[in-house]
N, C-alpha and C positions, 0 to 999 in steps of 0.2 A: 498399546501400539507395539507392535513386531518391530522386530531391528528393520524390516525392509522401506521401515517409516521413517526412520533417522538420516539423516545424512549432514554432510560440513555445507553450509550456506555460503554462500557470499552474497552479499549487496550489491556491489558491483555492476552486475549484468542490469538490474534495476531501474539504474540511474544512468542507462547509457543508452542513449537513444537506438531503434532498430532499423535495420537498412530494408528498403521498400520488399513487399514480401518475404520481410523473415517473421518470424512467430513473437507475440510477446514474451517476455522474459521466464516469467512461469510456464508457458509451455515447455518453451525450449528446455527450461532446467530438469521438468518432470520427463522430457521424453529421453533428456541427455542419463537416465533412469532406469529406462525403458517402461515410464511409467506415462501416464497421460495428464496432463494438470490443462483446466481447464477455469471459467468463472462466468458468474450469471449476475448481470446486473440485477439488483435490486432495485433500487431506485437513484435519480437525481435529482435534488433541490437546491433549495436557496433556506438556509438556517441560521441561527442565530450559535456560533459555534464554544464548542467546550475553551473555560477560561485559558487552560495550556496552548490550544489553536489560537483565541484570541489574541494573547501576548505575540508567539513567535513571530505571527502574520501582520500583526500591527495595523488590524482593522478597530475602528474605532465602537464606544459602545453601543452605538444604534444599526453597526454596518452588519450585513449575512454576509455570510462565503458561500457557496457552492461546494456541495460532497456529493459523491460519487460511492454510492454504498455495493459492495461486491461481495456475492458468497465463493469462496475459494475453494474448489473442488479438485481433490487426486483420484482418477481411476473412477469417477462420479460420486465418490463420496467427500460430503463437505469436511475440510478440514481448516476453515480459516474465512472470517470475518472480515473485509478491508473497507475502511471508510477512508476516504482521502479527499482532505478538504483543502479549496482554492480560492485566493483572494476573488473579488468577484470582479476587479480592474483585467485579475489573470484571466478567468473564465467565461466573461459575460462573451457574447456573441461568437464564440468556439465549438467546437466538438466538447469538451470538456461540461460545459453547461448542459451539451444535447443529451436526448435519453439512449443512442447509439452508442455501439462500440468504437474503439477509438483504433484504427488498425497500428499494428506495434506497440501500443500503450500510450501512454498520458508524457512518458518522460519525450516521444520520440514528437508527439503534439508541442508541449512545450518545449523541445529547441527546436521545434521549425518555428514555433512564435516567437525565437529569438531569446528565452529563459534554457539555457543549457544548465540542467542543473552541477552543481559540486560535487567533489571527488570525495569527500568527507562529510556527509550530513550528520546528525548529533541523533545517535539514538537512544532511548531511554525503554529497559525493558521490566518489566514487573509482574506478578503472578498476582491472579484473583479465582475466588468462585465464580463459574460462569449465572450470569444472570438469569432469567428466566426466557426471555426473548433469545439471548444465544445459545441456550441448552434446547429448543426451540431450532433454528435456526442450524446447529452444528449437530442434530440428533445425537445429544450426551443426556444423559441422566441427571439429575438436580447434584450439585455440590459438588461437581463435578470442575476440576482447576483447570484453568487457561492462565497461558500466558500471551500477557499482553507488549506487541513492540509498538511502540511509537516513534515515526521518522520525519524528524525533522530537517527541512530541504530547503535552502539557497539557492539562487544561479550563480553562476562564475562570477557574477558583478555583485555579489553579496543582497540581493532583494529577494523577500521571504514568498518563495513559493508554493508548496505543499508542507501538509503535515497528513501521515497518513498513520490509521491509528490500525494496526494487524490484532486480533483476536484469534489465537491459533491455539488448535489440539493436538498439535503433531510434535513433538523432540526436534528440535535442530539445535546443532553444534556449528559455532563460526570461530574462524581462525584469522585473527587480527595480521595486522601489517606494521612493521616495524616500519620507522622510517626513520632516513638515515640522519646524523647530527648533524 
């Protein structure tokens, strides 16, 4: 990837819901760029989710969630994986369940259903070989590394809303926030 692939992230914009007709968060960011960031549903179901989903969401062992699987596109090339999975109390009979776009994203969905998510969700980031379905999927070559972020998300009243699992080819640098004592 060329430097023009790098850039300092924030999360931020993510997690804060969009004012009616503004762009989802990744557009916005790719265009604040002057690049184009875009996404293509994959698919939505109802699964039986990874034990790390399980725990955070506090669905029980028989319950599914609802994931929302997204390929993440810069400039039309894939650069990023997003599944993000939702209780099914959160999702059932929503936008979030449907196979549509959700205008402004999911965060801006979730606090108008009155889930405003947290200003600090818990992320957990880790590198792996990409699998065969994401090398596949992100047109990389076999053996080829990703890194994986996982974000784990609250609402302001502390009940466990999303967990969204990023598979990304690209370099980003983020720059934490001090907070005061």
């Amino acid at each position: 990837m060329g430097s023009k692939d790098a850039w300092i992230g924030d999360a931020q914009p993510y997690l804060t819901a969009r004012q009616a007709g503004e762009p989802d968060a990744w557009s916005a960011e790719a265009a604040a760029r002057g690049r184009r960031g875009s996404q293509r549903l994959l698919a939505v179901e109802e699964v039986d989710p990874p034990g790390p989903v399980r725990d955070f969401l506090g669905v029980g062992p028989d319950e599914k969630v609802v994931v929302r699987q997204r390929l993440i596109l810069l400039d039309d090339k894939p650069v990023e994986l997003a599944y993000s999975y939702y209780p099914a109390r959160v999702a059932h009979g929503t936008r979030l369940a449907g196979r549509g776009r959700i205008p402004g994203g999911a965060v801006t969905l979730l606090t108008e259903l009155g889930f405003t998510p947290e200003d600090e969700p818990l992320e957990d980031v880790s590198a792996a070989t990409a699998s065969s379905g994401q090398c596949a999927a992100l047109n990389l070559p076999p053996g080829t590394p990703v890194l994986i972020l996982t974000r784990f998300t609250a609402s302001t009243s502390g009940e466990p809303i999303e967990v969204s699992v990023m598979t990304m080819t690209r370099h980003i640098q983020y720059r934490q926030r001090k907070q005061a004592s």
